[in-house]
C-alpha positions in Angstrom: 0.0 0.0 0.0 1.5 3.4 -1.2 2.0 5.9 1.9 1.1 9.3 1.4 1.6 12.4 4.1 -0.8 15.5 3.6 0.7 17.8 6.2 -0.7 21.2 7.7 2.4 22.8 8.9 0.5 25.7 10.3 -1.4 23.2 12.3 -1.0 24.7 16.1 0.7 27.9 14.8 3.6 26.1 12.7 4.0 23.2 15.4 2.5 20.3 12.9 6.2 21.6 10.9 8.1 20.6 13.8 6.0 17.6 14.3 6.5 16.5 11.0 10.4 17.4 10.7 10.8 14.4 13.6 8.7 12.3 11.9 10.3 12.4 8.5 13.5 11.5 10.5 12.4 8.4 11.9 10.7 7.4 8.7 14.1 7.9 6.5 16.1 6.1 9.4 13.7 3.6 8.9 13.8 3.2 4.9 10.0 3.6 4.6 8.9 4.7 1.2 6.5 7.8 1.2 5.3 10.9 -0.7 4.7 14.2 1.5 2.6 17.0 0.2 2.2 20.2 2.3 -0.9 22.3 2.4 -0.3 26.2 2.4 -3.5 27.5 2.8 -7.2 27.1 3.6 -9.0 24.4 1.3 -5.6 22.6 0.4 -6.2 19.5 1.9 -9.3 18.9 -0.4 -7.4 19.7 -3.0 -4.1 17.6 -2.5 -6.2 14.3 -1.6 -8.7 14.7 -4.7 -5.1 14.5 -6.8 -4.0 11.6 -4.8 -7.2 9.6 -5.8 -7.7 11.3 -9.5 -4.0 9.8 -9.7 -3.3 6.8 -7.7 -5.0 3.2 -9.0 -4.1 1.2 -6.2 -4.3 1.0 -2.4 -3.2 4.0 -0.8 -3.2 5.2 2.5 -3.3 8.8 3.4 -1.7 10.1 6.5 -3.3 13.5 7.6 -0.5 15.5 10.0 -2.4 18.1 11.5 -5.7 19.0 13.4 -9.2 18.3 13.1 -9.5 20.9 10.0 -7.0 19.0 8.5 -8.8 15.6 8.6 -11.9 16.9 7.7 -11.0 18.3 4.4 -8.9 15.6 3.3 -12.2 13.2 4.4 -13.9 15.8 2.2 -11.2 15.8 -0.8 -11.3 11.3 -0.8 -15.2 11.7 -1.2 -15.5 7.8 0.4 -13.2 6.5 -2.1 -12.6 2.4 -1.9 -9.1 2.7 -2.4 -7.8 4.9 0.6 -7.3 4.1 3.8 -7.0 7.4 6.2 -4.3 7.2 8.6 -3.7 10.6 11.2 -1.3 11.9 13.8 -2.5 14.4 15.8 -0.4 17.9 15.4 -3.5 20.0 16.1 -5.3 22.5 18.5 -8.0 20.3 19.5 -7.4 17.0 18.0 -10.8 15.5 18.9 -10.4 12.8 16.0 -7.8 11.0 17.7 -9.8 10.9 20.8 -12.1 9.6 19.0 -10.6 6.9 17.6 -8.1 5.9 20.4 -5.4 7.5 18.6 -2.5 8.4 20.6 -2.1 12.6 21.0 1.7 11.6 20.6 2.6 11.8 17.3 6.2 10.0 17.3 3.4 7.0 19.4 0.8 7.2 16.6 3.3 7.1 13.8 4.5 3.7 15.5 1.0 2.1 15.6 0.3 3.5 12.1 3.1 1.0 10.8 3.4 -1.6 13.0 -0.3 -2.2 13.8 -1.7 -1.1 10.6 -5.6 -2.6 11.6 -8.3 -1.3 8.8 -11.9 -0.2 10.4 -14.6 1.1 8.6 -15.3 4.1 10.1 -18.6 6.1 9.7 -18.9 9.9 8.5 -21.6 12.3 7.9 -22.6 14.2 5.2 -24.4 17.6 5.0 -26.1 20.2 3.1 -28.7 23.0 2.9 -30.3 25.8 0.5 -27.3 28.3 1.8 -24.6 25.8 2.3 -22.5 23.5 0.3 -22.6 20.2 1.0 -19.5 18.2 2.6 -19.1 15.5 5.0 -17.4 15.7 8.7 -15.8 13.3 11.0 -16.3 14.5 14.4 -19.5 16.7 14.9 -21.7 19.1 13.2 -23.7 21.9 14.6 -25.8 25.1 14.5 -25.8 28.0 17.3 -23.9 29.5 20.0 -21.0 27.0 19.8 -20.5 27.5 15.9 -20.2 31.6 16.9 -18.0 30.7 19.2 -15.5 28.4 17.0 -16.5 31.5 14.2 -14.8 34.2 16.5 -11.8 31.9 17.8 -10.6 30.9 14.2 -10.8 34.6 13.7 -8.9 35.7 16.5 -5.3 37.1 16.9 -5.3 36.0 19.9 -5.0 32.9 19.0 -1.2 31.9 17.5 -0.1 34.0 20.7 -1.9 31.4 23.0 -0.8 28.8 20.9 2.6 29.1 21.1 2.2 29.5 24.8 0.3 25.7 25.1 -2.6 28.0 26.4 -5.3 27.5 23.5 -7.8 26.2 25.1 -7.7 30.1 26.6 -9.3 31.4 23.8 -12.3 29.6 23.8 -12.8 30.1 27.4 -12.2 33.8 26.6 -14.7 34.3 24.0 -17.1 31.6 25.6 -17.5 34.1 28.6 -17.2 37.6 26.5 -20.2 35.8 24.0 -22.4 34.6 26.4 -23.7 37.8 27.7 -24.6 39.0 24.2 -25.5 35.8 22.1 -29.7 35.9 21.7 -30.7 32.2 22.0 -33.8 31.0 19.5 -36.4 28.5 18.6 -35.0 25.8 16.8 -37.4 23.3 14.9 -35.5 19.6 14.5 -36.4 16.7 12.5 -34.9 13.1 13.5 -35.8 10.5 11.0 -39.3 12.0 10.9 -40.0 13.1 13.9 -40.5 16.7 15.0 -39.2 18.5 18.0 -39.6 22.2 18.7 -36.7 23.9 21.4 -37.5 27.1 22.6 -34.6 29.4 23.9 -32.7 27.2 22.3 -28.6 27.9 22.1 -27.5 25.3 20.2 -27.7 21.8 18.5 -24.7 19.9 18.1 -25.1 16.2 15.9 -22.1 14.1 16.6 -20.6 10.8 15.5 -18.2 10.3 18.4 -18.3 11.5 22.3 -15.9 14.5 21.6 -15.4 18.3 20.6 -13.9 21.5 21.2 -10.4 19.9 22.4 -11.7 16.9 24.6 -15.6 17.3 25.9 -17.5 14.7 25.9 -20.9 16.5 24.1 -22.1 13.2 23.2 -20.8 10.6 25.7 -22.8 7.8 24.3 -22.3 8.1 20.8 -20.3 5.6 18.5 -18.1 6.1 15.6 -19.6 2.6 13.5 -23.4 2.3 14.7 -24.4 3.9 11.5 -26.2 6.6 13.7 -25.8 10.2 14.3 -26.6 11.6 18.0 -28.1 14.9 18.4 -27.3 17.1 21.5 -29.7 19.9 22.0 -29.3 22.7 25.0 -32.3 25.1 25.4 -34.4 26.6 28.1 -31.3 27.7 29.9 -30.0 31.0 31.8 -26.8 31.8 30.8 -25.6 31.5 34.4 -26.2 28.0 33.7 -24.3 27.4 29.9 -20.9 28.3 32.0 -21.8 25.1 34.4 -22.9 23.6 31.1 -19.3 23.7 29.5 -17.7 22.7 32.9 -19.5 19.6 33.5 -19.0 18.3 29.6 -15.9 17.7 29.5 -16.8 14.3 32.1 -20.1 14.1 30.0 -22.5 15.3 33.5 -24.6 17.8 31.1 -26.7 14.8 30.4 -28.5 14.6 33.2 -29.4 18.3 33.1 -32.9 19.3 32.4 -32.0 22.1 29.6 -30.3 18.9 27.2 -32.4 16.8 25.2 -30.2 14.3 23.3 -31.7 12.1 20.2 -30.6 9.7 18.5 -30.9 9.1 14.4 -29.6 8.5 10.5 -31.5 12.2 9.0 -31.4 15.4 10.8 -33.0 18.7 9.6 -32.3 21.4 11.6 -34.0 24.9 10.9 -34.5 28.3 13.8 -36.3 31.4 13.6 -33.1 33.3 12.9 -30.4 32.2 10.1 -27.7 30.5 12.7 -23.7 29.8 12.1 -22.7 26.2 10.9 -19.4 24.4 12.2 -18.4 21.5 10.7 -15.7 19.4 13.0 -14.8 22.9 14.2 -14.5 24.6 10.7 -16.9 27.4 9.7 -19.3 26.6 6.8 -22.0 29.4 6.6 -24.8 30.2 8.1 -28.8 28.8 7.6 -30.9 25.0 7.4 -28.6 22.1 7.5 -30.0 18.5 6.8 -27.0 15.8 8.2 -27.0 11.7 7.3 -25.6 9.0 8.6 -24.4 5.9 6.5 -21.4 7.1 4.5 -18.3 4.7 5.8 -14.3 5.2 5.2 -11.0 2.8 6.4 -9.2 4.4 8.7 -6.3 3.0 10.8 -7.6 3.6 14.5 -6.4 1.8 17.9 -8.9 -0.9 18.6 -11.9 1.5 19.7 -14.1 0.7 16.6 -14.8 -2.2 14.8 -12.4 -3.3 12.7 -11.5 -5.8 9.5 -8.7 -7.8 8.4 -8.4 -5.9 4.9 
């Protein structure tokens, strides 16, 4: 199988390049064959991997160095293709994928069990689109409200590379999570899950995940499952804003589901629509604003660490 490296070397402000400069090492003193291609901007990664399939007519596996953004636009640039397998080593911010998938945050570790312990699961993504969006697909989560303004004004920070060199990124969400919440206007959101209608009043966000985590390690949907063929949908509504700062406290351990404000449903197609035209995020990425329908039952091969199901391809 051919190895291929898509690396985002301004991953973690520039630390993915010093990530991937140790990792190069150990793969030259260990006479593994590879290709590297290096994204330089925005979009690349889509790019790169949709000239790695156009091109390649075998088995190949594509390593993503870099953060969640990373992985989810290569997912988006492979488009489910047969012949790739999707390997990753974690160089991001938040690096929810790896937690996801029982990947080891160290990437010199994860590069180890990439080759040595090369296991193949199928690994399920979702897929999205509305009448103001394009469509894509995501790995980790999708969602509508208060927590897709938030990820909008972190990306846009510049506060952000200086926290990130200092270790402290998880800072700036914090940051804008407090200086947001006394001006954010929660709304009525209308959901649909396979069918059935729900109505949330006050509602301040809606967050449809394929895997327990998001924003750098909270477990939003504790229960939910990478290879079910399911999506689960995390609602919080009805709540004073006192109350969404205990919110984001107890979810990193997964204790917001036993509060009264969170509804959480479980299905395969999800329309979401509100009274007022809310931000998208997709796996932490911007991606406009509006109605979003999401479905499950799109797979892929990745190489993960034991945590899904896996095959002997």
């Amino acid at each position: 199988m051919k190895l291929i490296f898509i690396v985002n070397p301004a991953a973690k402000n520039g630390r993915a390049r010093k990530v991937w400069r140790k990792l190069e090492k150990l793969l030259q003193s260990s006479n593994i064959p590879h290709d590297v291609l290096f994204t330089a901007k925005a979009g690349d990664g889509v790019k790169l991997a949709r000239q790695v399939v156009a091109r390649e007519s075998g088995r190949v596996m594509i390593v993503a160095v870099g953060g969640d953004g990373t992985i989810h636009e290569i997912i988006n640039g492979i488009e489910s293709s047969d012949n790739v397998v999707i390997g990753y080593i974690p160089a991001g911010t938040g690096n929810d994928f790896a937690r996801g998938t029982n990947i080891s945050r160290h990437a010199e570790k994860a590069l180890h069990h990439l080759l040595s312990h090369p296991k193949v699961s199928r690994y399920d993504i979702g897929t999205y689109g509305g009448s103001q969006i394009s469509e894509g697909q995501f790995v980790n989560n999708i969602g509508c409200g208060f927590d897709a303004h938030i990820a909008q004004k972190v990306n846009a920070s510049k506060w952000k590379p200086f926290f990130n060199r200092l270790f402290l990124g998880k800072f700036v969400y914090v940051f804008y999570l407090v200086k947001e919440l006394f001006f954010y206007q929660p709304t009525r959101i209308r959901l649909q899950v396979d069918g059935k209608s729900h109505t949330f009043e006050r509602a301040w966000f809606a967050t449809i995940a394929n895997h327990p985590y998001y924003g750098g390690g909270m477990k939003i949907a504790p229960f939910a499952k990478a290879d079910d063929g399911a999506l689960d949908v995390v609602v919080v509504h009805n709540v004073s804003r006192l109350k969404i700062l205990l919110l984001f406290v107890t979810v990193f351990w997964g204790g917001h589901r036993k509060m009264k404000e969170v509804t959480m449903v479980v299905g395969k197609k999800i329309h979401i629509d509100a009274d007022d035209v809310l931000p998208l995020h997709a796996d932490g990425e911007s991606i406009g604003a509006g109605n979003i329908t999401v479905s499950a039952g799109k797979t892929i091969h990745i190489i993960a660490n034991g945590s899904i199901n896996t095959t002997d391809e």
